[in-house]
Residue, then its C-alpha position, 0 to 999 in steps of 0.5 A: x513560231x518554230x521556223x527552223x527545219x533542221x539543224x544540220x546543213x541540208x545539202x541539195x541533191x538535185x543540180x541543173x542539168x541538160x535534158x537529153x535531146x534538146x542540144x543547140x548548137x546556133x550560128x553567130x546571131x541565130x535566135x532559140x525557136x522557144x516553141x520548142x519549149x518542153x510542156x513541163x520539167x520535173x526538176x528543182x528550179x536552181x541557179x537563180x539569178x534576179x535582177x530589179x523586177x526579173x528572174x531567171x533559174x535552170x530546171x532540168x538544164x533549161x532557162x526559166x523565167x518569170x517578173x516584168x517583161x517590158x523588154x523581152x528579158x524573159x525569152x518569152x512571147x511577148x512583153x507581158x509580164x509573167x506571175x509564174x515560172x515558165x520554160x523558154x525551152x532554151x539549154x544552158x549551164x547557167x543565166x544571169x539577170x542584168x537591169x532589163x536583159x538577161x545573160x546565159x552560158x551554154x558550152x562557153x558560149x553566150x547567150x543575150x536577150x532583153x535590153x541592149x541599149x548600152x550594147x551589153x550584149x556584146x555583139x557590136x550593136x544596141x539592138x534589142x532581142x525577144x529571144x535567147x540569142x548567141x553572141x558567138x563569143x566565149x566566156x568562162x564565166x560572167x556577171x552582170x551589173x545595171x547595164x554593164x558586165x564582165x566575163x572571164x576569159x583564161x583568167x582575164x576579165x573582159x567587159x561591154x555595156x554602159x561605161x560613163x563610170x569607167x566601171x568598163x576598166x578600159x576606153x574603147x568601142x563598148x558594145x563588144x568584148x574587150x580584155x581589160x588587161x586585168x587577171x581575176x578569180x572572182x567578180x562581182x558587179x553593182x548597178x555602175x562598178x564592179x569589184x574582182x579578187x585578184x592576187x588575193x586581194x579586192x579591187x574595184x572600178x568604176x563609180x565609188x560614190x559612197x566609198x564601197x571600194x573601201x579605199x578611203x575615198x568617195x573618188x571613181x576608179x575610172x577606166x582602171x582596176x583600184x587596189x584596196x589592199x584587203x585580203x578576201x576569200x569571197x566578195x559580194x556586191x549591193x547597189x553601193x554597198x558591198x560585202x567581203x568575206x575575210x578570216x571567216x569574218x564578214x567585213x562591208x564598205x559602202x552606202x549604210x543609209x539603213x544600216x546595210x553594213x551591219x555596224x549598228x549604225x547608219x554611217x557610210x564606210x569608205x575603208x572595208x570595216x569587220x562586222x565580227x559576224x562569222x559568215x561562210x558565204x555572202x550576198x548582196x541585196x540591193x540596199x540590205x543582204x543576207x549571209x549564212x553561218x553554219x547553214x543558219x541564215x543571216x540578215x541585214x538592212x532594208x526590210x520594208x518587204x519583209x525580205x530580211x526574214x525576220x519579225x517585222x519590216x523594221x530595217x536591221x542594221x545589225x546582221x540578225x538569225x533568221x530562224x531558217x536553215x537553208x542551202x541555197x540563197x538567190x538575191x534579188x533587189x528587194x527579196x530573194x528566193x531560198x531553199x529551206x528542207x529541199x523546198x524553193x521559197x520566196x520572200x519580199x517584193x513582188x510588184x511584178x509577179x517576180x517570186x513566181x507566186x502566181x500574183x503581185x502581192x508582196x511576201x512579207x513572210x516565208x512563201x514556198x514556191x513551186x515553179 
């Protein structure tokens, strides 16, 4: 079966923006009234974020979301799970899924909801919130791990959340904000570390139990940013896996339990390794990843669910064609949605209804979405 659309790179006309009217402008701890919400918005869904069983995108400058509810991460009513896309009516720039919670930025400021048990919100408490809520704290950008996160603040990383790896990079009260004392342009987060571009160059903290800071050792950077000493344009993060991109070439480090790093083979690395593969961008699936090359999409690992995209659910360990042309790629634990001739698709696991398909049957094959 022919699966590539088109041969050029389609480029996507329509980005998330905020809808005339709905401009909030909340107090410190003040929760978004959600029946308020818009009845339907007509844009494409873009700026998706997935984490485990949950989603999150932006249509029309307005959070959606959809998957397992369990802990209100949906900004929902209620706690039961949702098979499809729907609008919390809440604006924002851009959303972030973490473990169990969700993060937003609207104007510089964040929003949090969902989990909070590890005080990742940021708000000097463990309190948990149904509804997207204003920190009154700043950030620049942010990235979410399992139960920590980052933000950038004028250059600086600052960090919150659960610190029992010292992926915090710093000691401290951590239920709140604070500067870590490190400068970066770039981060990136797995479920108990993270990683930073700074001078150039990859660095990590926090738990490195398979070598996936690629520093020639399984040891934890605890509570300080490590320098791996390789030069990078882009980084990317798996569970304990992560990949980089170096000279146009796509290099990985880490966990390789089913051949995730594309070296053809099932050994872990602990210094970052070329794959040979060329790659402009690269992201990081929980154990497997995808990457694009000349707009074409790229594979690698894990594929029980189909989510590699590629004939069969046998794992890959070499990074593989997939037949598809895409412009958008949004990874989630065990699948991802893509956006293939301007269309939303989803492939992979849905236990939870997360690919917004309307059911929890899993999508072994390429599945247009239409939120």
């Amino acid at each position: 079966m022919l699966k590539r659309i088109s041969t050029a790179l389609i480029l996507s006309a329509i980005s998330a923006s905020v809808s005339a009217g709905w401009v909030y402008r909340v107090p410190l701890g003040m929760e978004f009234d959600i029946s308020q919400a818009a009845a339907e918005a007509p844009g494409d869904m873009t700026g998706i974020s997935c984490y485990l069983y949950h989603c999150y995108g932006l249509r029309d400058g307005e959070i959606w979301s959809v998957g397992r509810n369990h802990r209100s991460q949906l900004g929902r009513e209620g706690t039961t799970d949702q098979h499809t896309w729907g609008n919390t009516g809440v604006v924002a720039d851009k959303v972030i899924a973490g473990y169990d919670h969700g993060y937003a930025l609207k104007d510089g400021v964040i929003l949090v909801v969902g989990a909070n048990d590890d005080g990742q919100h940021g708000m000097g408490d463990t309190v948990q919130r149904s509804q997207w809520t204003s920190s009154g704290q700043s950030a620049d950008d942010l990235v979410a791990g399992g139960y920590h996160a980052y933000i950038l603040r004028s250059g600086s990383v600052w960090s919150a959340g659960h610190n029992g790896f010292g992926q915090l990079a710093r000691t401290g009260d951590t239920t709140v904000w604070v500067d870590t004392g490190f400068d970066a342009t770039e981060l990136a987060a797995g479920i108990y570390h993270g990683y930073a571009l700074s001078g150039g160059t990859v660095w990590g903290v926090g738990y490195n139990g398979y070598g996936h800071f690629g520093i020639g050792s399984v040891s934890n950077s605890v509570s300080a940013w490590t320098n791996s000493g390789v030069s990078a344009s882009k980084i990317a993060s798996g569970t304990y896996h992560g990949y980089l991109i170096k000279d146009g070439k796509i290099w990985s480090a880490g966990r390789n339990d089913v051949g995730q790093l594309g070296l053809n083979d099932k050994n872990d690395r602990t210094v970052w390794t070329d794959t040979g593969v060329a790659a402009s961008e690269v992201y990081g699936g929980a154990i497997h990843g995808y990457a694009l090359s000349g707009g074409n999409l790229l594979s690698v690992g894990y594929n029980a669910y189909g989510q590699l995209a590629r004939e069969g659910q046998s794992d890959q360990q070499t990074w593989g064609d997939t037949g598809y042309d895409v412009t958008e790629v949004y990874p989630g634990t065990h699948g991802a949605y893509f956006r293939i001739n301007d269309k939303l698709n989803a492939i992979g696991y849905n236990e939870f209804g997360q690919l917004g398909a309307g059911d929890v049957s899993h999508k072994l094959e390429m599945t247009e979405i239409s939120p």
